[in-house]
N, C-alpha and C positions, 0 to 999 in steps of 0.2 A: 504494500500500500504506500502509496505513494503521501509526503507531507508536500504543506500548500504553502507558501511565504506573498509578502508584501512588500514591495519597494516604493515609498510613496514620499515625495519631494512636500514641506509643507511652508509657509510663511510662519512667523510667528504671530499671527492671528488664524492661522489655520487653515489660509484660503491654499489648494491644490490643482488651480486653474494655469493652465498654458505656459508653463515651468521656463521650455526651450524654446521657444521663441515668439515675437513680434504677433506672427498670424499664425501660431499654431493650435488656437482655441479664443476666437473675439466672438462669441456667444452670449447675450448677453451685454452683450457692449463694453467688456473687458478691453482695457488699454492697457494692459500691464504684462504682456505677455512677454517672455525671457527672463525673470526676474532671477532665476540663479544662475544664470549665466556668468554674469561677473565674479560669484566665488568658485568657480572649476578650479581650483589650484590643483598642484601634484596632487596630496592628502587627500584630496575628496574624486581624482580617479581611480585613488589606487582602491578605494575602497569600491568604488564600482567597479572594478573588475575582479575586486574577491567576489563579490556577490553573482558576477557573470560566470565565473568560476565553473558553480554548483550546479546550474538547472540538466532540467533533462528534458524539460518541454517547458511552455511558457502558455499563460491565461490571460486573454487579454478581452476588454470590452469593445465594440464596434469602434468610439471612437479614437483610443487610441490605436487601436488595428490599424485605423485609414493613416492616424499621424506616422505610426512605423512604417505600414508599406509604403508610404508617399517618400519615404527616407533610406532604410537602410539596403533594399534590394540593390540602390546606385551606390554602396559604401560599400562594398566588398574584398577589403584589405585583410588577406591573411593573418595579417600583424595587427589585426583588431581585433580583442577578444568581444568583445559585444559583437562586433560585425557578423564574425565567425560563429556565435552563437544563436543573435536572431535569425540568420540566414538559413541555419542550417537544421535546426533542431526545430523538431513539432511545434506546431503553434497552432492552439483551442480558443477559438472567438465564439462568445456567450454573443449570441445579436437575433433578433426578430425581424428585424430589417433589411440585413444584407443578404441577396439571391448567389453572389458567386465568391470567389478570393484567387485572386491571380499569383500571390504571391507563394512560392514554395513552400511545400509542410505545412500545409494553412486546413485545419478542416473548422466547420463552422457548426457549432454546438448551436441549434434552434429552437431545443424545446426548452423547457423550465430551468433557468439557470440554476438553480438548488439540486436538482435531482439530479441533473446534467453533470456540474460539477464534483458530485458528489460519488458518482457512478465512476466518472475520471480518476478521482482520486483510488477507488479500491483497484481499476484495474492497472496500474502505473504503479512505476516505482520511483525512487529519487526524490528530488524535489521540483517541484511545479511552481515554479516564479509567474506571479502578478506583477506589473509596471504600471504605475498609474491607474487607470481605468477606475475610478472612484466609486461611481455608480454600483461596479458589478461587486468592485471589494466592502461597499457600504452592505449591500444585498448578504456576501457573502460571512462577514462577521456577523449579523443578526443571528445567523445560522451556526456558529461556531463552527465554521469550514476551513478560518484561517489560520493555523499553526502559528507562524513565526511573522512579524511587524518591524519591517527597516524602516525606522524614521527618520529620516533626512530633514532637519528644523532649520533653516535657513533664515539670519539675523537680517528680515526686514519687513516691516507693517504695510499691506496696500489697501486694507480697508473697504474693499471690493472682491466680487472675485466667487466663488463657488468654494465651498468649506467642505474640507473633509469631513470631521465629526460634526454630529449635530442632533437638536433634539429630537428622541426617540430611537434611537442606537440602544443596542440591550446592553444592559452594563455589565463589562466585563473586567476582570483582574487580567492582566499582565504582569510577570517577571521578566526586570531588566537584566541581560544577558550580556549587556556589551554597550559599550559607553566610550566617544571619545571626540574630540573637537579638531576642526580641519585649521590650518593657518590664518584662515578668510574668516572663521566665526561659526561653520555649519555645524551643529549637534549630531553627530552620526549615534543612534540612538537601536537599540535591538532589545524586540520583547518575544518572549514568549507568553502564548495563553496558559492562562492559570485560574481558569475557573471563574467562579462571581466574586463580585466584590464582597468584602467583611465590614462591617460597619460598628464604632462604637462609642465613645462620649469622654470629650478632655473635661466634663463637670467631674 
C-alpha cells in the first residue's frame, strides 16, 4: 500500500494561489502570482529535490495538471530531477472535467475522488506525491487520505488570494517530523498525521 504526501507552497497568511508565476493562476483576479519566486535560493532547491527524490507516481488536481503539462513536457533535462520525475513516472488527475491528457503516464481518475484515490492508494506502493492542487488535497484531508504535509511557509503577506486551510476542514493532529529555515526566510516544515486533536485548559 502505497503512502500519500503533500507538497504545498503557503504565504504567511495562508493564501496557496499561483506560487510560480505572473499568469499561472489570475482567477479570481489575483495579481500576485510568483510570489516565491524571489526566495528559490540553493537551501530551498535542495530541499525540492529531496522531496523529488521519493515518488513513485504523482496526484494531481485538473488545474495544476494543465499548469505542469503546459510546462515540464518542454523541460526535459536529464540533469533535472523534477524534470526526470514528472516526465517520466505515472501521473493520477482526480478531474470531472477533463475528456483527454496528452501528456505521458497521464491517466485521469473521473469518478469520486475519495474512492478513486483511495483504491490508488491500496493498489500502489511507495509514495504518491501531491503538488499543489488545493482543492483535491483540501477534499483529500477531510478524509484522512493524506499521510505526510511539506509545508513550505514563505515570509510574505498578500492578503488576497485562495487559502489553503479554512473553515470547516476536520480537525486534525499532526506531528512535526522535520523542521528547518532556507537562507531567504522559507519555513520548510514536515508533518505527519497523528490522529485528532486533544484539547484541555491553562485554568
Amino acid at each position: 500500500m502505497a503512502t500519500l504526501s503533500l507538497t504545498q507552497f503557503l504565504t504567511l497568511d495562508g493564501v496557496h494561489q499561483a506560487p510560480g508565476g505572473p499568469d499561472e493562476d489570475r482567477s479570481g483576479g489575483f495579481e500576485h502570482g510568483g510570489w516565491s519566486v524571489p526566495f528559490g535560493d540553493e537551501d530551498f532547491l535542495r530541499r525540492v529535490e529531496e522531496i523529488f527524490a521519493r515518488p513513485t507516481a504523482f496526484l494531481l488536481g485538473r488545474r495544476t495538471y494543465e499548469i505542469f503539462a503546459g510546462y515540464w513536457p518542454h523541460h526535459d533535462d536529464p540533469a533535472d530531477p523534477v524534470a526526470t520525475k514528472l516526465n517520466a513516472l505515472p501521473k493520477y488527475v482526480a478531474t470531472t472535467t477533463l475528456d483527454s491528457a496528452d501528456w505521458a503516464h497521464t491517466t485521469l481518475l473521473r469518478g469520486d475522488a475519495v474512492q478513486e484515490v483511495t483504491a490508488l492508494k491500496e493498489r500502489l506502493d511507495g509514495e504518491i506525491q501531491i503538488h499543489g492542487s488545493g482543492g483535491l488535497a483540501r477534499t483529500l484531508l477531510a478524509h484522512d487520505l493524506i499521510d505526510t504535509l511539506h509545508l513550505h511557509v514563505f515570509p510574505v503577506v498578500l492578503g488576497t488570494g485562495r487559502q489553503f486551510f479554512g473553515e470547516g476542514d476536520l480537525p486534525t493532529a499532526f506531528r512535526l517530523t522535520r523542521s528547518a529555515v532556507t537562507s531567504t526566510g522559507v519555513a520548510l516544515h514536515t508533518y505527519e498525521r497523528a490522529g485528532r486533536p486533544e484539547y484541555g485548559s491553562y485554568a
